[in-house]
N, C-alpha and C positions, 0 to 999 in steps of 0.2 A: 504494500500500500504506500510506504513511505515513498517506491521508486517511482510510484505512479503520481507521487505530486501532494497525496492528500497528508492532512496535518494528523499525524495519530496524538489524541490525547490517551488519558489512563480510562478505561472503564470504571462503570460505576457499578457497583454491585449490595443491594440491597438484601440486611436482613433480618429477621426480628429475632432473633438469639443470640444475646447478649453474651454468652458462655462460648458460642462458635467462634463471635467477633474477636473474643480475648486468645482462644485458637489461632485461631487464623493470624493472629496481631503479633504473638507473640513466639507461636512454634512450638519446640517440641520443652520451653521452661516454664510453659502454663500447664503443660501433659500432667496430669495426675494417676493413679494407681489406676481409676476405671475408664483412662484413656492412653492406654499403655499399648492398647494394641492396635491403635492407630497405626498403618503400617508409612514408614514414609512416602509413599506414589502418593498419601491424601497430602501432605503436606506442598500439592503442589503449589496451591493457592497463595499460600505465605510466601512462597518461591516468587511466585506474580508479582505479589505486593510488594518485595526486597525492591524488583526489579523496576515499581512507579508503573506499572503497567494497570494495575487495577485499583481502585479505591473500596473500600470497605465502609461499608456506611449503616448506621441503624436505621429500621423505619418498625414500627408498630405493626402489628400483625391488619389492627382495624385500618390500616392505610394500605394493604396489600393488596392490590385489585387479581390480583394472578393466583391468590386463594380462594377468591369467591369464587371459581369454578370448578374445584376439585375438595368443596366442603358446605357442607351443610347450615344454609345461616336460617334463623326463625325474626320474624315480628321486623322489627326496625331496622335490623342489619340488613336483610332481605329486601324493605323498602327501599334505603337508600342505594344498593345494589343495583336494585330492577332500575331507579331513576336513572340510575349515571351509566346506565347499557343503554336504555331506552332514551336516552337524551332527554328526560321529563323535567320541567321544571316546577311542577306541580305535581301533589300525591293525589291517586286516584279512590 
């Protein structure tokens, strides 16, 4: 990409586990006893991030648009859900 002209910036990557992010942030001196067998191939991520190629970023799970399809929401989650699919600006 870079030969072809365009600007690479770092990827952004979002996510809502706080306990990952410190993973991911920190490598294998946040690894505790019940993540021992994390083999190093996952630690590729961290590898990414050494390198400013990706950004690691918190976001709330209720801000997670790419959940509400493979999870079950009831009552007002669901509302605001269907509106922001359905472009609604009004509840029906």
């Amino acid at each position: 990409m870079l030969a072809q002209g365009y600007d690479m910036k770092a990827t952004i990557l979002y996510q809502d586990n706080e306990s990952a992010i410190k993973l991911i942030n920190n490598g294998r001196r946040s690894s505790s006893s019940k993540t021992k067998h994390i083999g190093n191939r996952y630690f590729y991520v961290h590898d990414k991030l050494q390198k400013r190629e990706i950004i690691v970023n918190y976001l709330p799970t209720e801000k997670m648009w790419e959940d509400r399809f493979s999870k079950p929401f009831q009552d007002n989650p669901f509302l605001s859900f269907r509106r922001h699919i359905l472009n609604m600006n009004t509840e029906m």
